[in-house]
C-alpha positions in Angstrom: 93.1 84.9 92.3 92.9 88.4 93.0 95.4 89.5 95.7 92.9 91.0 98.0 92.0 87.5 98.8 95.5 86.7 99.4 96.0 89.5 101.8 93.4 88.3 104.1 95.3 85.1 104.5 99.0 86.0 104.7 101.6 88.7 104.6 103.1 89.2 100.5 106.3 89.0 99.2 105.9 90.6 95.5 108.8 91.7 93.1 108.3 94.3 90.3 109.6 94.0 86.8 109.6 96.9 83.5 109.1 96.2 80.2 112.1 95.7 77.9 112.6 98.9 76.0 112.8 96.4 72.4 111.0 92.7 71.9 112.7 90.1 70.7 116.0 89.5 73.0 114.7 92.0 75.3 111.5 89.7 76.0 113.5 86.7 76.4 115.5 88.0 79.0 112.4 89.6 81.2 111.2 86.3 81.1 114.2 84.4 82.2 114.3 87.2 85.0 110.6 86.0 86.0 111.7 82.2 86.3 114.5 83.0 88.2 111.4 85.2 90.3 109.5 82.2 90.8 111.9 80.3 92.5 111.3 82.8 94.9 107.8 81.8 95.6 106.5 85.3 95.3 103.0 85.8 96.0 102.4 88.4 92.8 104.9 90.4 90.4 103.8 93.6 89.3 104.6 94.8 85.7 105.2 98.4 84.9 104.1 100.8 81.5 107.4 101.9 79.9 108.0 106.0 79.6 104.5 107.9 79.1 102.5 105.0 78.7 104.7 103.3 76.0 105.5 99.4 76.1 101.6 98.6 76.6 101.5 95.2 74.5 105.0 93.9 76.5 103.0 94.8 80.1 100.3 92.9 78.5 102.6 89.6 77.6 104.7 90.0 80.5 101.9 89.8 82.6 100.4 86.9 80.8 103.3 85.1 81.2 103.3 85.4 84.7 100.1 84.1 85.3 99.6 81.7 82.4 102.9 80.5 82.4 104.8 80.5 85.8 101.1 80.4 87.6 101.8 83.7 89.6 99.4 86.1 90.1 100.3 89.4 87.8 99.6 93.0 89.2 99.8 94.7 85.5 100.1 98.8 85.8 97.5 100.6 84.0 98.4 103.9 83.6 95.6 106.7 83.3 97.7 109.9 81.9 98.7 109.4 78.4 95.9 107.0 77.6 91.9 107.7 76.1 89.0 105.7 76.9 89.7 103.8 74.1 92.9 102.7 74.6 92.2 102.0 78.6 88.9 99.6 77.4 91.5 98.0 74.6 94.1 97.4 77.4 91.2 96.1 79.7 89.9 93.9 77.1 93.4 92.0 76.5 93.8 91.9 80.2 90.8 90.0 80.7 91.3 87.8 77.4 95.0 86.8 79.6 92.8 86.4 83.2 94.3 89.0 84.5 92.8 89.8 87.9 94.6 92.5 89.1 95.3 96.5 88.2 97.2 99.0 89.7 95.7 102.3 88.3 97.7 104.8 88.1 97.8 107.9 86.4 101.9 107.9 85.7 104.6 110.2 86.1 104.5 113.4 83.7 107.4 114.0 81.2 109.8 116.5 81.5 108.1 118.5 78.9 104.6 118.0 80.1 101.9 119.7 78.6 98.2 119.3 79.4 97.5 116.9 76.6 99.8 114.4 78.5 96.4 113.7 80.1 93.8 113.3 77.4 90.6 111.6 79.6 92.3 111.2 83.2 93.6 114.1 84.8 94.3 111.6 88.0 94.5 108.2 88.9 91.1 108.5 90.9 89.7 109.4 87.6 90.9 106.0 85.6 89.6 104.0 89.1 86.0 105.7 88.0 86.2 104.7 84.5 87.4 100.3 85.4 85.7 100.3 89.0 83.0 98.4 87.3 85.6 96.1 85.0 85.6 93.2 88.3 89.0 93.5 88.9 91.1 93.6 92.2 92.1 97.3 91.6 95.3 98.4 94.1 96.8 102.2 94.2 99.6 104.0 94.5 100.7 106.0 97.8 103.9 108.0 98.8 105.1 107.8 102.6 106.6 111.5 102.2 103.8 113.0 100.3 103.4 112.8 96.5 105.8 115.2 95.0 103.1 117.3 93.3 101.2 118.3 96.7 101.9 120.4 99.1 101.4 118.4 102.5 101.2 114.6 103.1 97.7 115.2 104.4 96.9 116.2 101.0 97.9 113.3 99.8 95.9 111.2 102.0 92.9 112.7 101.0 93.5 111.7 97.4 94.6 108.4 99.1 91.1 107.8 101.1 89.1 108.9 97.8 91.2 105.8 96.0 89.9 103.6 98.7 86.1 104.7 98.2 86.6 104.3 94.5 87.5 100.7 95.2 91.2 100.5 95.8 91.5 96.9 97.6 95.1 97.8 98.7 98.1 100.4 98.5 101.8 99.7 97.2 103.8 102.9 98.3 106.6 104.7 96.3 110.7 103.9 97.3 111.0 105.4 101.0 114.5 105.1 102.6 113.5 105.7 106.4 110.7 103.5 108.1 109.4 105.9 109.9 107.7 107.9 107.0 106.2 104.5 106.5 105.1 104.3 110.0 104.0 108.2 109.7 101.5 107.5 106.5 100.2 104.1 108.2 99.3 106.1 111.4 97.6 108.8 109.5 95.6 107.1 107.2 94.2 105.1 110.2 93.4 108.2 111.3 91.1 109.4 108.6 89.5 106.1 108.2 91.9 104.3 105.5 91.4 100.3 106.4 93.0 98.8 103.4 96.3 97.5 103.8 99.4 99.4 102.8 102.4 97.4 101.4 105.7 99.0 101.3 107.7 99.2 98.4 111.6 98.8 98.9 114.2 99.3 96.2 118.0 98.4 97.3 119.8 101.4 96.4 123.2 99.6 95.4 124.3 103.3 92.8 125.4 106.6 94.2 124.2 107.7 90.8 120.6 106.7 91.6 120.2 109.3 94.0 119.2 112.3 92.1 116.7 110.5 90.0 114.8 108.9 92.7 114.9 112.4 94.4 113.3 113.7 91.4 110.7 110.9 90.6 109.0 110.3 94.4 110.8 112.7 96.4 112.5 109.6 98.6 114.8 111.4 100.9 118.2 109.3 101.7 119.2 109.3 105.4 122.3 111.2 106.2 124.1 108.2 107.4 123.1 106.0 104.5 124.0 108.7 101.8 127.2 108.9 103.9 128.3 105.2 103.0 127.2 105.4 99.7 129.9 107.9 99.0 132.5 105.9 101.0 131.8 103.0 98.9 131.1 105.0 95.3 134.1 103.5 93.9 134.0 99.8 95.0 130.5 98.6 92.8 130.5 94.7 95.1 131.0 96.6 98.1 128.4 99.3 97.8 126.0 96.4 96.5 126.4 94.7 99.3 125.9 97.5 101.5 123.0 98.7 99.5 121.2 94.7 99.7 121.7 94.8 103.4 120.5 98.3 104.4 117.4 97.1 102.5 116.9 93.8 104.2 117.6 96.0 107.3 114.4 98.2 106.5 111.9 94.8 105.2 113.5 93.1 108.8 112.0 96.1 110.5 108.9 96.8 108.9 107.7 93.2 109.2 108.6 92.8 112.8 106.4 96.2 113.0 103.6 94.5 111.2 103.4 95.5 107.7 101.3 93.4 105.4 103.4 92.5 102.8 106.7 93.4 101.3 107.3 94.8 97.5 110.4 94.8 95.9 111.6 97.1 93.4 114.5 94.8 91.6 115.0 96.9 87.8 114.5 93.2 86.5 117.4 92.6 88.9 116.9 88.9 89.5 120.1 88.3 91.3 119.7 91.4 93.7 116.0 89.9 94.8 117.8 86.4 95.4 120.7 88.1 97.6 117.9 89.6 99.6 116.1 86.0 99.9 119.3 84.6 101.3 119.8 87.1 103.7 115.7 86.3 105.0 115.2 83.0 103.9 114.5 81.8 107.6 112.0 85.2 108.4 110.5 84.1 104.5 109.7 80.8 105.1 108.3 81.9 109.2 106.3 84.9 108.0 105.6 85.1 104.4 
C-alpha cells in the first residue's frame, strides 16, 4: 500500500532503521531489530543508504524484508547524489521486483571531501524526483524545520520544498528538530505558499552528549538551552541521561500530536529497545490516536 493512502485514513507511527555497515551477522541483527519493530504496530519503517550512497543491496533486502516478511509497508531511501541513471533504474528495478511502493528521494548528505563529481546526474533531490516521477511509486521528501543547512533562509528552503510537491512528493518527513516550534514555524509557512501535503515530523531521542556536535553538523538541529543543560548534568550517568533523553522526546511527539501533526517518525539508530521505551511511555495516546 503506498502510505499516501494511509495518511488519508489515520495519523503514522513510523521508525527508521540503517543498513548494517557488513552482511552476515550485521543482517541478522537489523532484522531482529525489525521484529522487535513490529510488535510495535508501526504503520511504515523507513530504510536509509549507508555513507555516499553505499549499502544499496542491504536497503534493498532490508526493505524487502519489511514488507514481504513482517508485512509492513517499507519507505526505502533513494539517494540521488552519488548515483547515475543507471544505477537509480537498477535500484528502481529491484524495488519493484520486492513491491516496493514507496521512495523517499533524496539527494544525500555530501562528504567531507565533496567534490562535484559526488553528484554525477542529480545535482538535487528535485532532480532524481524528475527522473522516477513516472516509476508509479508513492514518492515522499525530505524537509528541515530550521532551514536546510546549505541555504541561506528557511524560505529558501520552502521553495525547493513546494517544487518537491509539484514534482510529485505525496508527503514530507523533516530532519531531527529539538524545539516544536520550528516545527510549527515550517508547517505555517508552507501553508502559506501553497504546500498541502502532509508534513511528518521526525524525532530522534537524544540519550548522548556526544551526539550533539554531529547532529549540529548534519541538519543544523539546534538543542535548547535547557535541554543541553541536563545533558551535561547527566553526561556521566549513561541510564540516567537515557531516560531523560526518551522522555524529553515523548515530551515533544505528546505535543506535536495534541497540536495535530499527521504522523510521528522516529529516528531509533536500529535502537529497538529505545522505540519500545517510548511506546510504554504512549501506549494509551498510541492505541487513542495512531
Amino acid at each position: 500500500m503506498k502510505i499516501e493512502e494511509i495518511l488519508k485514513k489515520k495519523r503514522t507511527l513510523s521508525f527508521e532503521v540503517f543498513p548494517p555497515k557488513k552482511t552476515g551477522e550485521g543482517m541478522e541483527k537489523i532484522f531482529k531489530t525489525i521484529d522487535e519493530l513490529k510488535e510495535l504496530n508501526p504503520d511504515y519503517i523507513s530504510v536509509t543508504y549507508g555513507a555516499n550512497g553505499s549499502n544499496r543491496n542491504s536497503n534493498v533486502e532490508i526493505a524487502s524484508y519489511i514488507k514481504n516478511h513482517c508485512g509492513i509497508e517499507a519507505l526505502a531511501h533513494l539517494t540521488g547524489g552519488p548515483s547515475s541513471k543507471e544505477d537509480i533504474d537498477n535500484i528502481v528495478k529491484r524495488l519493484k521486483e520486492e513491491n516496493i511502493d514507496n521512495i523517499l528521494a533524496l539527494r544525500g548528505d555530501r562528504p567531507k571531501d565533496y567534490m562535484e563529481e559526488y553528484c554525477k546526474e542529480f545535482k538535487h533531490a528535485t532532480d532524481l524526483m524528475e527522473y522516477i516521477k513516472d516509476e508509479g511509486f508513492c514518492v515522499a521528501g525530505a524537509c528541515y524545520p530550521e532551514g536546510h543547512i546549505e541555504c541561506d533562509t528557511l524560505y529558501q528552503d520552502l521553495v525547493y520544498m513546494k517544487e518537491k510537491e509539484r514534482l510529485g512528493a505525496k508527503f514530507f518527513v523533516t530532519q531531527v528538530f529539538y524545539d516544536n516550534e520550528y516545527y510549527y514555524r515550517l508547517v505555517s509557512e508552507a501553508r502559506k505558499i501553497g504546500i498541502k501535503s502532509p508534513i511528518i515530523p521526525g524525532i530522534m531521542p537524544l540519550v548522548s552528549p556526544k551526539s550533539i556536535p554531529s547532529i549540529k553538523m548534519m541538519c543544523g538541529a539546534s538543542i535548547p538551552l535547557t535541554f543541553r543543560n541536563m545533558l551535561e548534568v547527566y553526561k556521566d550517568n549513561p541510564l540516567l541521561l537515557e531516560e531523560f533523553g526518551i522522555n524529553y522526546a515523548v515530551y515533544q511527539i505528546i505535543d506535536l500530536i495534541a497540536k495535530g501533526a499527521p504522523g510521528i517518525h522516529l529516528y531509533i539508530m536500529n535502537r529497538a529497545s529505545i522505540a519500545k521505551k517510548i511506546y510504554m511511555r504512549l501506549e494509551n495516546v498510541c492505541k487513542e490516536l495512531f
